[in-house]
C-alpha positions, 0 to 999 in steps of 0.5 A: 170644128163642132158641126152646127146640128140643130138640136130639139125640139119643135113639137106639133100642138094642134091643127085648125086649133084642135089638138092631135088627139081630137083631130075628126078626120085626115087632111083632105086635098083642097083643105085649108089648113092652120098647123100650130107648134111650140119650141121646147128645149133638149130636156122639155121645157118650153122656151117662152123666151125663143123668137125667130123663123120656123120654116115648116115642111107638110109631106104626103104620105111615103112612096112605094118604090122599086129599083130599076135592075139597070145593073144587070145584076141577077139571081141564080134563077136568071132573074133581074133583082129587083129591091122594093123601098120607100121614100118622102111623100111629095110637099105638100108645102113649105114655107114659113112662119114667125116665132113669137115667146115660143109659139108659131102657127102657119096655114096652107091649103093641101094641093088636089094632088095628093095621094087620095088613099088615106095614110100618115104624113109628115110635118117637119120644122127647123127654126133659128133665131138672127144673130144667135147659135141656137137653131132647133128642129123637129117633126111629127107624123102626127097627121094622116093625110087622104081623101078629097073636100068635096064642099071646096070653093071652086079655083079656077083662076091662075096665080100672078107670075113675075119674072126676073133675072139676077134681081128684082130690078131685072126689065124684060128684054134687059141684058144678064149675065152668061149664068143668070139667077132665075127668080120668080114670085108667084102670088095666088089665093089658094097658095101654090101646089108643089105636090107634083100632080101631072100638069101641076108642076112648077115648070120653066120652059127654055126657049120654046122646048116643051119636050125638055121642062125645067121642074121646079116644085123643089126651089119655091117657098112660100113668104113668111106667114103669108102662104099666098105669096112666095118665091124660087129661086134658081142660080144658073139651072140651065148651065148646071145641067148642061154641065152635068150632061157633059160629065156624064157624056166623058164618064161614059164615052172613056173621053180623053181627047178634046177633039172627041167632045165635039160628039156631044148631042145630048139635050139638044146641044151641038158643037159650033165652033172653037175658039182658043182653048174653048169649045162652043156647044148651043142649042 
C-alpha cells in the first residue's frame, strides 16, 4: 500500500502584499499580518485549476536547547555529558485559509510573546482538495520575525470562551460520558496567542487544581479564513494522561502484582476501592 505523502509545492509570494524581496523589516510581535501564497505542481507550474483548504502554520524563530544528562551518562573526566540542539520555534499561528484558481491569503496578528531577538522563522502549508487525492505541502523560511510594535492598538479585553462536552448541543450542568470530548471556541479580535508566553497559554484547570494545568496551545486552530474565531478540541485529556502516569508508575516500579497498584499517588490520584476485576483510583 502507497503512503499518501503530500507532494509540492505550496510557495509563500508576498506578506502584507509586498513580495519577500521587499519586505521593510521582520514581523514584530503585535503586528497584524496577511500572508498570501500560491499552489504549484511537482515540476512548477502553477495550478490555476486547485481549489481547497490550506491550513498554514507561522513558527518563531528555532530554540536553543540542551539535554538534560538524566542518564548518568558521563565523560572520562567525570562529567555529565551534556548535547546542545535545536528545535521548532513555538506557533506563532495556525489556522486556515480557502484555495480559490490556486491562490489563497490568511491574516493573523503575531502573539507579544515571541522572541524579541530578530532571526528567521517558518511558515509551513499543506492543502487538500474534498474528494480528490491530491494534497500538497510547502514551506518557506522566507520571514524573519523579532522586535515588538510599539504603535499597536492597546487589548485589553479578553476573548469569548464557550464551553462544551462531546457536542456543541452540550448544557452546563448536563450529564457526559466517563471519557468526554472537551471543545472550546474562543472568539477575540486580535486572534488567540499560542505562542506559549508565561501566563499566556491556553490552559484547562480540573476541578479547581491550579498547580496541575492542562496546557492546550497545541489542539487550537483558528476558523478557515477567519483568525478571529477558532476552536480546540481535546478527546479524553485528562483519562489519557492519567492512563500515561499509570504505565510510567509499572515500568518503573517492576510492577507485577495487582495488589502492588493500589501504591499509585501520582498526579493526585488514590486508590479507593475494588470492584471485581477493577481497581478505582480518584483524585
Amino acid at each position: 500500500m502507497k503512503l499518501a505523502i503530500p507532494e509540492p509545492e505550496i510557495r509563500l509570494t508576498a506578506i502584507n502584499d509586498l513580495s519577500l524581496a521587499e519586505q521593510p523589516g521582520p514581523l514584530k510581535a503585535l503586528d497584524r499580518v496577511k500572508m498570501s501564497g500560491e499552489v504549484y505542481d511537482s515540476s512548477g507550474s502553477f495550478l490555476s485549476n486547485y481549489n481547497g483548504i490550506v491550513t498554514a502554520t507561522v513558527l518563531d524563530k528555532e530554540i536553543d536547547r540542551q539535554t538534560l544528562g538524566n542518564d548518568g551518562t558521563v565523560n572520562s573526566s567525570g562529567d555529565v555529558i551534556l548535547f546542545d540542539f535545536k528545535t521548532l520555534g513555538e506557533t506563532m499561528f495556525k489556522g486556515q485559509a480557502t484555495v480559490t484558481n490556486g491562490i489563497f491569503d490568511f491574516e493573523f496578528v503575531v502573539p507579544r510573546d515571541i522572541g524579541v531577538p530578530v532571526g528567521s522563522g517558518k511558515v509551513g502549508f499543506y492543502a487538500k482538495q474534498d474528494n480528490v487525492l491530491a494534497d500538497k505541502s510547502g514551506y518557506s523560511f522566507d520571514i524573519e520575525v523579532g522586535g515588538i510594535n510599539e504603535n499597536a492598538e492597546e487589548d485589553n479585553i479578553g476573548p469569548v470562551i464557550n464551553l462544551f462536552m462531546n457536542d456543541e448541543n452540550f448544557v452546563s450542568g448536563g450529564i457526559t460520558n466517563e471519557q468526554p470530548t472537551l471543545i472550546a471556541k474562543l472568539q477575540d479580535e486580535n486572534g488567540i496567542n499560542t505562542a506559549s508566553g508565561i501566563g499566556h497559554d491556553i490552559t484547562a484547570i480540573i476541578d479547581g487544581d491550579e498547580t496541575n494545568p492542562f496546557i492546550l496551545n497545541d489542539y487550537y486552530e483558528a476558523d478557515v479564513d477567519d483568525y478571529k474565531n477558532g476552536k480546540l478540541k481535546v478527546i479524553s485529556f485528562f483519562a489519557k494522561k492519567a492512563r500515561g502516569e499509570m504505565v510510567n508508575f509499572i515500568i518503573k516500579n517492576k510492577i507485577v502484582s495487582p495488589d502492588d497498584l493500589k501504591l499509585f499517588t501520582n498526579e493526585g490520584y488514590a486508590f479507593s476501592e475494588q470492584e471485581e476485576n477493577k481497581l478505582l483510583f480518584v483524585r
